[in-house]
C-alpha positions as CSV (number, residue, x, y, z in Angstrom):
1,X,-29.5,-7.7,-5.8
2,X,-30.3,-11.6,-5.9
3,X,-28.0,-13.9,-4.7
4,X,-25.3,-14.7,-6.4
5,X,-23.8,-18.5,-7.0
6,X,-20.3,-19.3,-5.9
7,X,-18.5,-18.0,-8.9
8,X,-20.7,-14.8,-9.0
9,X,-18.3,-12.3,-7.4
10,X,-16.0,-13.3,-10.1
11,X,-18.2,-13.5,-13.3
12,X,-19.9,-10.0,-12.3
13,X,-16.5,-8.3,-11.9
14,X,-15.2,-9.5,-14.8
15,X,-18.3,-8.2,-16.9
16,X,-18.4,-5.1,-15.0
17,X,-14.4,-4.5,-15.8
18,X,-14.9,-5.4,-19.3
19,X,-17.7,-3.3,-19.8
20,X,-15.8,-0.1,-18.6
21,X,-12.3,-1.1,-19.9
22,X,-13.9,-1.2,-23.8
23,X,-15.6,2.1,-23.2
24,X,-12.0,3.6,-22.2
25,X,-10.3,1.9,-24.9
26,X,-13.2,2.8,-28.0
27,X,-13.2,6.5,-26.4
28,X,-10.5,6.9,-24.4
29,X,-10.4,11.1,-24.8
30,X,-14.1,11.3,-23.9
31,X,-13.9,8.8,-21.1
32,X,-11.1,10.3,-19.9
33,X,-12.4,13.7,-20.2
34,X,-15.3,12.4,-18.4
35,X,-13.4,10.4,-15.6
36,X,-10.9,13.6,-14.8
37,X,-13.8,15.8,-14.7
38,X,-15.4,13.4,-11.6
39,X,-12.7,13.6,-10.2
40,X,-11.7,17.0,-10.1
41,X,-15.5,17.6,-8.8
42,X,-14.9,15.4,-6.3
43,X,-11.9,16.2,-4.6
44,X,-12.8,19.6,-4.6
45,X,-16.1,18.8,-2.8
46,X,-14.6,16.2,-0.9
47,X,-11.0,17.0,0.1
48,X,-11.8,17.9,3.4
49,X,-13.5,14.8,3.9
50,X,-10.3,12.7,2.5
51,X,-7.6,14.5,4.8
52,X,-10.0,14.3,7.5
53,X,-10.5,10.6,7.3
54,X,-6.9,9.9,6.5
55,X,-5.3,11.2,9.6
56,X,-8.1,9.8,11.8
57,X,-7.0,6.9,10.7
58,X,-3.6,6.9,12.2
59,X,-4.8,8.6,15.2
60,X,-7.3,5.3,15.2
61,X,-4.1,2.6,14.4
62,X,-1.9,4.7,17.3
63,X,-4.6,4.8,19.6
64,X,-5.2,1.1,19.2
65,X,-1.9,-0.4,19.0
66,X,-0.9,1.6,22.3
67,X,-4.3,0.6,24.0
68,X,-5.6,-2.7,25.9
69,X,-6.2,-4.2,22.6
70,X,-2.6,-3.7,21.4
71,X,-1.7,-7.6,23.0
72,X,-4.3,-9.1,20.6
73,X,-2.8,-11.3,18.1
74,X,-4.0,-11.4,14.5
75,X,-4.6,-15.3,14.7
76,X,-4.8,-18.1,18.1
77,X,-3.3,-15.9,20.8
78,X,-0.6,-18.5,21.1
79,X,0.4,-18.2,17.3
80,X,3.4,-16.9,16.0
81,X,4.3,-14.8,12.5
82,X,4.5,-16.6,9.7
83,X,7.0,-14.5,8.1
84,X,10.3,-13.0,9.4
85,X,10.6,-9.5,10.3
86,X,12.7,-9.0,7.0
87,X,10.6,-11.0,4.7
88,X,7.5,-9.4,6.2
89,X,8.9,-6.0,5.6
90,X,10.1,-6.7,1.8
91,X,6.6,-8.1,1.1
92,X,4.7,-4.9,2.2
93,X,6.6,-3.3,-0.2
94,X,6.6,-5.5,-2.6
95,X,2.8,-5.0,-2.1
96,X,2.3,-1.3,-1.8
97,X,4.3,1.5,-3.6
98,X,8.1,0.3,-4.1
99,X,7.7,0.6,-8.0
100,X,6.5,4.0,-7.8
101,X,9.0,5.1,-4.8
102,X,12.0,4.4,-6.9
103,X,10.7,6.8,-9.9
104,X,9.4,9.2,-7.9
105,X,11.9,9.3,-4.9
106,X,14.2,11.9,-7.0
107,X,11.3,13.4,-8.9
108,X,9.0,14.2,-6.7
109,X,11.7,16.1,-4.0
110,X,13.1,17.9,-7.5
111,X,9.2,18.9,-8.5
112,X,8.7,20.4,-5.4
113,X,11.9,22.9,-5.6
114,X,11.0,23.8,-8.7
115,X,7.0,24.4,-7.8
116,X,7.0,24.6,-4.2
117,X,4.0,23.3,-2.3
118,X,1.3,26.1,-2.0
119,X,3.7,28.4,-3.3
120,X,5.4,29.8,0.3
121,X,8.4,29.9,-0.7
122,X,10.9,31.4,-3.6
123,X,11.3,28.5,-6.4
124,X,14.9,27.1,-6.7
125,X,15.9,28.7,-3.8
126,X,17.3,26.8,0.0
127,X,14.0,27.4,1.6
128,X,12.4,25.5,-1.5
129,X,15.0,22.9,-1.6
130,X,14.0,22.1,2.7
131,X,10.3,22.6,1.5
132,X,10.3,19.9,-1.0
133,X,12.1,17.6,1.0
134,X,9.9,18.0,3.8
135,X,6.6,17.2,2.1
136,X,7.5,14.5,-0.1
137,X,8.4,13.2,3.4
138,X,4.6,13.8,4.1
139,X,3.4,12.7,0.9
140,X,5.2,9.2,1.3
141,X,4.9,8.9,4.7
142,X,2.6,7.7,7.5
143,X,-0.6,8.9,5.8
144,X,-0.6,7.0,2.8
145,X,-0.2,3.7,4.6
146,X,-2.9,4.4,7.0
147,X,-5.6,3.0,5.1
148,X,-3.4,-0.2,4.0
149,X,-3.1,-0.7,7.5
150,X,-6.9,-0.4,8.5
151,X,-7.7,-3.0,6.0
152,X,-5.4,-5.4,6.5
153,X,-5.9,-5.4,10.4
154,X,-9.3,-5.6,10.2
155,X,-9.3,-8.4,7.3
156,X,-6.1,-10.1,9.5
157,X,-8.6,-10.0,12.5
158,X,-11.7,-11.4,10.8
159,X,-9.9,-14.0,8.6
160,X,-7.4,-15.7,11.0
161,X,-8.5,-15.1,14.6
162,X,-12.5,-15.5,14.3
163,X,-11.9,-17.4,11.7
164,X,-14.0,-16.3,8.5
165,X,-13.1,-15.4,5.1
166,X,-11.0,-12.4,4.1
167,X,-13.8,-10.0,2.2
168,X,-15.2,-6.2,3.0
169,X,-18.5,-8.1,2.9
170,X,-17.8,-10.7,6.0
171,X,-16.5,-8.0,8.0
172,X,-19.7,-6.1,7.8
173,X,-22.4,-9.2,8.2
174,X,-22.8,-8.3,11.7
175,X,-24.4,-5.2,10.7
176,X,-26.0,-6.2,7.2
177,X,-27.4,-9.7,8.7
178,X,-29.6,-7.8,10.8
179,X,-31.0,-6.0,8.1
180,X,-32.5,-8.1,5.4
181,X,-32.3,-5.3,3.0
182,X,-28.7,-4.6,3.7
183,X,-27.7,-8.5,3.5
184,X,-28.1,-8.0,-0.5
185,X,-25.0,-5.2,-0.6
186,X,-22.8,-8.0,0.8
187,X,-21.9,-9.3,-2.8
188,X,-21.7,-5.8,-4.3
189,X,-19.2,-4.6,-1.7
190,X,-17.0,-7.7,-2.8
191,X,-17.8,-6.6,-6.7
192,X,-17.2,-3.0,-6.1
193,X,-13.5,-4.4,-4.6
194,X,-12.6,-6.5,-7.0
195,X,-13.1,-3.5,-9.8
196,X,-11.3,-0.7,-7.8
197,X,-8.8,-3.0,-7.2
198,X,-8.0,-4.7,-11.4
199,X,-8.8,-1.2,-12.5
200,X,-6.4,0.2,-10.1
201,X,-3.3,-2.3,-10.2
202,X,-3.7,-2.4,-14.4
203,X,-3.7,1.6,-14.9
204,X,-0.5,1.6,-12.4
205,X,0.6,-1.8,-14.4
206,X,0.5,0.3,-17.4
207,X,1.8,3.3,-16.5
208,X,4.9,1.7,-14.9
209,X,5.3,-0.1,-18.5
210,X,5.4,3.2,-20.2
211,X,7.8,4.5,-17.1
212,X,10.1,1.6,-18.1
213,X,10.3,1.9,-21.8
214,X,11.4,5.7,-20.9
215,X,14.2,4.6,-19.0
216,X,14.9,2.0,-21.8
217,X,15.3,4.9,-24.0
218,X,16.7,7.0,-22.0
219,X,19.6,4.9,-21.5
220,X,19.9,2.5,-24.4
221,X,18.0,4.8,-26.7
222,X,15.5,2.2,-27.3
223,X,12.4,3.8,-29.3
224,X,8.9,4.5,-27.1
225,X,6.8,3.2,-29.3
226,X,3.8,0.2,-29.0
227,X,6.4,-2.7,-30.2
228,X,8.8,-2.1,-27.2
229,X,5.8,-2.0,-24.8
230,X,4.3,-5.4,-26.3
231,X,7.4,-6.6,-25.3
232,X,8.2,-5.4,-21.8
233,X,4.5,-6.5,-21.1
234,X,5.1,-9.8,-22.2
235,X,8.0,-10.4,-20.6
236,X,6.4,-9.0,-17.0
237,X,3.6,-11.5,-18.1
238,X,5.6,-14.1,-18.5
239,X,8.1,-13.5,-15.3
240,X,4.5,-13.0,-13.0
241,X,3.1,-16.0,-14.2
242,X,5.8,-17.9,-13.6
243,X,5.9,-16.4,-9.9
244,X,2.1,-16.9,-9.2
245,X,2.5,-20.5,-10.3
246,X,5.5,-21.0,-7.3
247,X,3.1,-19.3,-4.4
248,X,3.5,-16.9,-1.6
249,X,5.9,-18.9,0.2
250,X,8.4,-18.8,-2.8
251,X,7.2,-16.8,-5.5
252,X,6.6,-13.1,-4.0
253,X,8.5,-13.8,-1.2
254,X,11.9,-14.7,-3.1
255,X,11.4,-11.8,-5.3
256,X,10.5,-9.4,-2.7
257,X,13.8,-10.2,-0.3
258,X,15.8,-9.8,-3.8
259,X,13.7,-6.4,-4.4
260,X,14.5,-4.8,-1.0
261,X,18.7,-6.1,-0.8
262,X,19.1,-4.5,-4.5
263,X,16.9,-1.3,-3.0
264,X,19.5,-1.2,0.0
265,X,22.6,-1.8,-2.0
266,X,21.6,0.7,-4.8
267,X,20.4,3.7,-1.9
268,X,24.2,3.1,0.0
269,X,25.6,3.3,-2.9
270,X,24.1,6.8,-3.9
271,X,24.8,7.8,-0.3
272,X,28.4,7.2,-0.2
273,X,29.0,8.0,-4.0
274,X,27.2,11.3,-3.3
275,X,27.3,14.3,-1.5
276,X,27.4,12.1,2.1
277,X,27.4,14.7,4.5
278,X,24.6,16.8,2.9
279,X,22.1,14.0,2.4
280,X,22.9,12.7,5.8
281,X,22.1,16.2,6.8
282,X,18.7,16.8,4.8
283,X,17.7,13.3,6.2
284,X,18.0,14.7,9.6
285,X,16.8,18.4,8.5
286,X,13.2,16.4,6.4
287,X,12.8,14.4,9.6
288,X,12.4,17.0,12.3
289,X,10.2,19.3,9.9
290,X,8.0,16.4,9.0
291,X,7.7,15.7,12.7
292,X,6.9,19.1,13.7
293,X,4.3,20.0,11.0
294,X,3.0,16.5,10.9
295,X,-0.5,17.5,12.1
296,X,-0.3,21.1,10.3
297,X,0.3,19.3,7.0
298,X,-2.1,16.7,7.5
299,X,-5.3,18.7,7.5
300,X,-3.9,22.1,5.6
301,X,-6.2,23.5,2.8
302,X,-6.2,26.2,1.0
303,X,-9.7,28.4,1.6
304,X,-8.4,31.3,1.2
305,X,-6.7,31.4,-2.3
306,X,-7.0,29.3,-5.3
307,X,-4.1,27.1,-4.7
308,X,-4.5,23.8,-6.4
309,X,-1.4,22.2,-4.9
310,X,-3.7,20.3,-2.0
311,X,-5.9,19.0,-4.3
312,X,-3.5,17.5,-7.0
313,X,-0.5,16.0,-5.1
314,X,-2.1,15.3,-1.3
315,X,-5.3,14.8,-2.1
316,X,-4.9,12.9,-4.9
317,X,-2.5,10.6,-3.3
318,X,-4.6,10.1,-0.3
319,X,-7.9,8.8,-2.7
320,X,-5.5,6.8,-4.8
321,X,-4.1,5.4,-1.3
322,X,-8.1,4.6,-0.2
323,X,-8.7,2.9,-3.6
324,X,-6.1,0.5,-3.6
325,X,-7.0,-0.4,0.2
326,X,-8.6,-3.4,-0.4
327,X,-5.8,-4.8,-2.6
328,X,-3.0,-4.1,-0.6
329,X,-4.8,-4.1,2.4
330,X,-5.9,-7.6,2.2
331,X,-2.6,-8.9,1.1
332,X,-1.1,-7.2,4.1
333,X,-3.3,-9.1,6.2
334,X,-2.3,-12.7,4.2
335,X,1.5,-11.7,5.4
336,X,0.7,-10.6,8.9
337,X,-1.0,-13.8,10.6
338,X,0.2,-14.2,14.0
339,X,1.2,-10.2,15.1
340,X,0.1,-8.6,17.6
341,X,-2.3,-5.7,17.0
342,X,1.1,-3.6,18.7
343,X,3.7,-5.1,16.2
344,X,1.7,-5.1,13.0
345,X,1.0,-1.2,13.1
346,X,4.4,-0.5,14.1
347,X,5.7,-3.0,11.3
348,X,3.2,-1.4,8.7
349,X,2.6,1.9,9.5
350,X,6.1,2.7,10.5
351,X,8.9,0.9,8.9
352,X,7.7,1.1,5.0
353,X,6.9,5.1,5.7
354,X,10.4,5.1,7.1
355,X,12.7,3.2,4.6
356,X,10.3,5.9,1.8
357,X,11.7,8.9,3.8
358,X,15.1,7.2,3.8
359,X,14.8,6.3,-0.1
360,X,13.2,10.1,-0.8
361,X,16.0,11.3,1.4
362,X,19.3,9.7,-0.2
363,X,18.2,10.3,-3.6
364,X,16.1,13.4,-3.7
365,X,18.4,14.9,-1.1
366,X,21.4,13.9,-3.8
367,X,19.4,15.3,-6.6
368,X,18.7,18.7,-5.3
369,X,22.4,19.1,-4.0
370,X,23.6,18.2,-7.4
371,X,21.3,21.0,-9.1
372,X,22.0,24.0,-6.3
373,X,25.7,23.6,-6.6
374,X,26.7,22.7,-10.3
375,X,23.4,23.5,-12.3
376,X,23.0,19.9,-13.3
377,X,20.1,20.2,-15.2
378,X,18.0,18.1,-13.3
379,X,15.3,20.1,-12.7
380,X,15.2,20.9,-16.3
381,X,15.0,17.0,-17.3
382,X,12.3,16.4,-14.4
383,X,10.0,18.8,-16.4
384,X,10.9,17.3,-19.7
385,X,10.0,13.7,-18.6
386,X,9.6,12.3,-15.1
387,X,10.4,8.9,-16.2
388,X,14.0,9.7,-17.2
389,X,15.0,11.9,-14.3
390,X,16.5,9.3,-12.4
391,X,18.6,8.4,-14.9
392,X,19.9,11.5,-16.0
393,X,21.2,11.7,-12.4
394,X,22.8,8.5,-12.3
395,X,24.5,10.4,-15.4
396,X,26.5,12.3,-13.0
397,X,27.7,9.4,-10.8
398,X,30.4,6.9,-11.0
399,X,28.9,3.8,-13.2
400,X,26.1,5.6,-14.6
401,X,25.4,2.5,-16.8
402,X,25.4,-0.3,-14.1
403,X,23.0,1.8,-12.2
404,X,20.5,2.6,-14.5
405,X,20.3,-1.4,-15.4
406,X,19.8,-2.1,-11.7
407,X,17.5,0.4,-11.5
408,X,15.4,-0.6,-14.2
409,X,16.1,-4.3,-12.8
410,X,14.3,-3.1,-9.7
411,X,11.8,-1.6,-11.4
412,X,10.9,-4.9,-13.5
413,X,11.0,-7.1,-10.3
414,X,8.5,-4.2,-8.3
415,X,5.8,-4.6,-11.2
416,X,6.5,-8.5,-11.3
417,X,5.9,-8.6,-7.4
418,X,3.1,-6.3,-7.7
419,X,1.2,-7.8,-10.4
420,X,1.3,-11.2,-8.7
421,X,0.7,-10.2,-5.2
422,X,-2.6,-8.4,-7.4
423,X,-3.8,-11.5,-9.1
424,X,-3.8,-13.4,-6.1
425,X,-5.3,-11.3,-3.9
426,X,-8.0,-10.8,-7.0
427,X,-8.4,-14.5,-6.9
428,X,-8.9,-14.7,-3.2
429,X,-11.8,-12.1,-3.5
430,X,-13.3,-13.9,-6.3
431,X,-12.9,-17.2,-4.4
432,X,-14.9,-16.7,-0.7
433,X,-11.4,-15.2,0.7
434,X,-9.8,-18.3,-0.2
435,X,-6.2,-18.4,1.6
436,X,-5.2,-20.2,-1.0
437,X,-7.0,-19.6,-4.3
438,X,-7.0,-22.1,-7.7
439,X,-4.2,-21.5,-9.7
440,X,-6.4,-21.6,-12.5
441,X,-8.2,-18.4,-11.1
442,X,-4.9,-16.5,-11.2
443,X,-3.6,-17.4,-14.1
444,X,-7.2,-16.1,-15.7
445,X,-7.0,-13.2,-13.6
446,X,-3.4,-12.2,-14.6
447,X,-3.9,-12.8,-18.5
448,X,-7.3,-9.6,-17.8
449,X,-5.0,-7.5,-16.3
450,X,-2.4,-8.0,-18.9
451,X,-4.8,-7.5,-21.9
452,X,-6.8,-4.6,-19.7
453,X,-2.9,-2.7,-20.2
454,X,-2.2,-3.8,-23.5
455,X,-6.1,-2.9,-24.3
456,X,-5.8,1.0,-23.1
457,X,-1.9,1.6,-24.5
458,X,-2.4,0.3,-27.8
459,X,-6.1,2.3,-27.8
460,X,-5.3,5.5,-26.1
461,X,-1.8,5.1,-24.7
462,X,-0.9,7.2,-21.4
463,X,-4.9,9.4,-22.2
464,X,-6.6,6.2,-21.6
465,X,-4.5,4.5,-18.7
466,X,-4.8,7.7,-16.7
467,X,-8.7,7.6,-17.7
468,X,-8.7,4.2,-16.4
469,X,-6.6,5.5,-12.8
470,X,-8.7,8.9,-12.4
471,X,-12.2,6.4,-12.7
472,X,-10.7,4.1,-10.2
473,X,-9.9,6.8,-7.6
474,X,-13.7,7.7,-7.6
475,X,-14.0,4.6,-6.0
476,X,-12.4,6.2,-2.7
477,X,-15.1,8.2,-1.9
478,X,-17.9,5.8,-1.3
479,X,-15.5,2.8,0.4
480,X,-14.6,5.5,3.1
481,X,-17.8,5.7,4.3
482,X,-17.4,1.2,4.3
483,X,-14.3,1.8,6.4
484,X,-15.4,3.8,9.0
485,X,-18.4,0.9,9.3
486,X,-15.7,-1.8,9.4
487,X,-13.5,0.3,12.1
488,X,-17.0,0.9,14.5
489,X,-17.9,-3.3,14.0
490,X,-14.3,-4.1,14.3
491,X,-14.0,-2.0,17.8
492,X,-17.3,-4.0,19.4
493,X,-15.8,-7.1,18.2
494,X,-12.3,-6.6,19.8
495,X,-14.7,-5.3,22.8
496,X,-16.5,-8.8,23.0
497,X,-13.1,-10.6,22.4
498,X,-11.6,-9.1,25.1
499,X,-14.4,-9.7,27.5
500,X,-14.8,-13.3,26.5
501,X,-10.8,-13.7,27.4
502,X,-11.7,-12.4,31.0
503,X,-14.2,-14.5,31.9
504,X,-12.8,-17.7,30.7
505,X,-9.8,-16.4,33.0
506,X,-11.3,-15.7,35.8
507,X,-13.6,-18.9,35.6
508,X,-10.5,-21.3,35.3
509,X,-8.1,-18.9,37.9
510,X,-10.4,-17.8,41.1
511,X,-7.2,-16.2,42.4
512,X,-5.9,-14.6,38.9
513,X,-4.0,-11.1,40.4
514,X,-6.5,-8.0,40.6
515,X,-5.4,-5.7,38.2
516,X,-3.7,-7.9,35.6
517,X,-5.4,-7.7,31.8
518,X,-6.1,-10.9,30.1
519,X,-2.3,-11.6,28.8
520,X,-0.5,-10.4,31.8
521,X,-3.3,-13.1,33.5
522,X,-2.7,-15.3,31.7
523,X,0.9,-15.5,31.5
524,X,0.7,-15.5,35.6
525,X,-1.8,-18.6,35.1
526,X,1.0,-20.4,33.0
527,X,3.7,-19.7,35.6
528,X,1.5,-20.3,38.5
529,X,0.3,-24.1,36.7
530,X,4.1,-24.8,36.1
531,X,5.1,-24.1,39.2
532,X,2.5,-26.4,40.9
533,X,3.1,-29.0,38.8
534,X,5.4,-31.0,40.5
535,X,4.3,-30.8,43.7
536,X,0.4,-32.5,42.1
537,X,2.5,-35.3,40.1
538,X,4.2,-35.7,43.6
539,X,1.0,-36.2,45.5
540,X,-0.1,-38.9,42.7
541,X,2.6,-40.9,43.2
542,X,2.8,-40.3,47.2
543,X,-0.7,-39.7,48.2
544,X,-0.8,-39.2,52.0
């Protein structure tokens, strides 16, 4: 591939995402057809590969974080976060899958008792109702912010403590500089990126739209129809514009401490309004069977039987999860400047996976109760339309209007947070991993994703968006392979990092304590040089 010119990255992938976005919109059933087809070949091929991967990546984060390495700081080894704890948490949320956590944390649990996973169990039965809970636990959980997490330490790494621009491609040029004919794939990694991500964030962009115009109906009976979804796309246009033009600091930040207060208010709200004792209890219950099948689940297939389950909930979810890497993983790393290596895979890989199991637990836990001991009918309105479940059970509770406002409040400030966390982390791609990309550049970028949604609903509705989703998933497969090359260049660069930090040590401190590593040295150095201090200003001013 020549060498492209400084806007390249950006002019390519906007050609190449036009290109494929007007073949989904003039055929969306055929491309659709096409993309589901690819799909379904591949994780049928490939599954193993994808649950394989997906749990040696947290075995590789663990491993690291509780290793010699875990002391590194993303950024000067004296830095500190940029963001509080709080703030840091809400933004990774923000970020990743809080839109689709508040639809699906009822759903989900309530599809699962109705079809439970791999079929072990009786359907709507107590041994389904434990079952479902326990692997939307799984399905939410660690896994699917392991690759997030690989990304955005490795980009974190790369962009603020050595010191070179946030991209896939910079990451590699160790490897590809030494290679001539490898040096070329450097802009195409960036390309292939930036279209996995757009294609990615606009199918999930449009698919929350229609998601929200189903709760508009469900609770104000507003029609689903094209008009209504003009208008709640312009209005999300209008509100994430408006963000992306007030930055990080204020922007996604403001919106995303808002975002996870309203998530904490409305979830103790549920848990106290509801059955208390029995969500408590299935919190608990989900907890300790997640924990003890957590390796049994991660890598269970079905060989033996026909069982499709695998390959269309965990599967799925884990290529979907490996696709959006780049996006979310390199906004993760933007947020996380000045972490240790310990702190930032506890903080990411941890405490989102927790507050899901928490969110799954209160209202999927709620839901099932409900259904098991009155016959609420909401298993029945989960099969009639996912996107009105959670409304149906707010039905049942104590304000049922006021909730499903706040919900669908939430909702609107999770896509707002998510489509401007999206175009600026676009822009940054398309801008040399620009920490701070033109404003111009986003605003460009966010009025393409806008008319990408509005494109595929007004052409092919929910057919084409899920085209769009099921061709941007294929993506997974090949930028696997490019993370386990970024985790094996990472690794000999934390190597050499941490060698370099000895010898400097050792060459300033001849009697640096045998046995210390390079922080607990170095923190002895400090103490040692205070303590000395006044005894050498003494001798200046005395000299005898």
């Amino acid at each position: 591939m020549p060498k492209l010119g400084k806007q390249g990255v950006f002019i390519v992938s906007a050609v190449v995402i036009a290109a494929i976005v007007a073949i989904g919109a003039i055929f969306p059933t055929g491309f659709g057809n096409i993309a589901n087809a690819a799909l379904g070949a591949t994780t049928h091929y490939f599954g193993w590969f994808y649950l394989i991967s997906v749990f040696g990546f947290v075995i590789f984060l663990v491993g690291l974080a509780f290793s010699k390495y875990g002391k590194i700081r993303l950024g000067p080894q004296d830095s500190k976060p940029t963001y509080g704890f709080f703030s840091w948490v809400s933004m990774l949320l923000a970020a990743g899958f809080g839109v689709g956590l508040v639809f699906y944390g009822m759903a989900e649990p309530m599809t699962h008792y109705m079809t439970p996973p791999y079929g072990d169990v009786e359907p709507e039965s107590a041994e389904s109702a434990r079952y479902a809970i326990q692997y939307a636990f799984f399905n939410w959980g660690i896994h699917q912010w392991a690759a997030f997490s690989v990304v955005g330490l490795i980009i974190a790494y790369y962009q603020f403590r050595k010191g070179q621009a946030g991209m896939v491609s910079n990451v590699l040029s160790s490897v590809t500089a030494k290679r001539p004919k490898l040096r070329r794939l450097g802009p195409v990694l960036d390309i292939f990126a930036v279209v996995a991500t757009v294609m990615g964030v606009a199918t999930s962009i449009g698919l929350a739209v229609l998601q929200i115009n189903g709760g508009l109906h469900s609770v104000f009976d507003v029609p689903e129809n094209m008009m209504w979804q003009f208008i709640i796309m312009g209005a999300m246009f209008i509100c994430y514009m408006i963000s992306a033009t007030s930055g990080l600091d204020k922007g996604i930040k403001n919106l995303s401490n808002l975002n996870l207060i309203i998530c904490f208010a409305l979830m103790f709200y549920v848990l106290f309004t509801g059955p208390t004792i029995a969500i408590l209890e299935t919190i608990t219950l989900g907890i300790g069977d997640y924990l003890q099948n957590f390796i049994g689940m991660s890598l269970r297939m079905s060989p033996y039987d026909d069982s499709q389950w695998a390959s269309n909930w965990t599967i799925f979810y884990w290529a979907w999860v490996i696709a959006w890497s780049p996006f979310v993983g390199t906004f993760v790393a933007r947020i996380s400047r000045g972490r240790t290596i310990k702190q930032y895979v506890f903080g990411v890989l941890v405490v989102p996976p927790l507050l899901a199991c928490l969110w799954i637990g209160v209202f999927g836990g709620a839901a099932i109760q409900m259904e098991m001991n009155s016959d609420a009918g909401l298993a029945q309105a989960t099969a009639d339309n996912i996107t009105s479940a959670l409304f149906r059970m707010f039905d049942l509770m104590p304000f049922s209007n006021v909730l499903s406002v706040v919900a669908l409040c939430l909702i609107f400030i999770f896509l707002v947070t998510s489509a401007d966390s999206a175009t600026y982390i676009v822009s940054q791609m398309t801008d040399n991993g620009s920490l701070n990309p033109p404003l111009m550049k986003r605003i460009i970028w966010g009025v393409l994703i806008a008319a990408i949604c509005l494109t595929l609903l007004s052409a092919g509705g929910e057919n084409g968006l899920k085209g769009l989703q099921s061709a941007s998933v294929l993506a997974a497969l090949p930028f696997t392979f490019i993370l386990y090359g970024m985790i094996f260049v990472t690794l000999k660069e934390l190597r050499a990092d941490r060698k370099a930090m000895l010898t400097a040590l050792y060459r300033r401190h001849s009697d640096t304590p045998v046995g210390a590593d390079a922080f607990e040295a170095e923190e002895l150095g400090e103490e040692d040089r205070y303590r000395r201090a006044p005894d050498v200003k003494n001798r200046r001013i005395n000299p005898r």
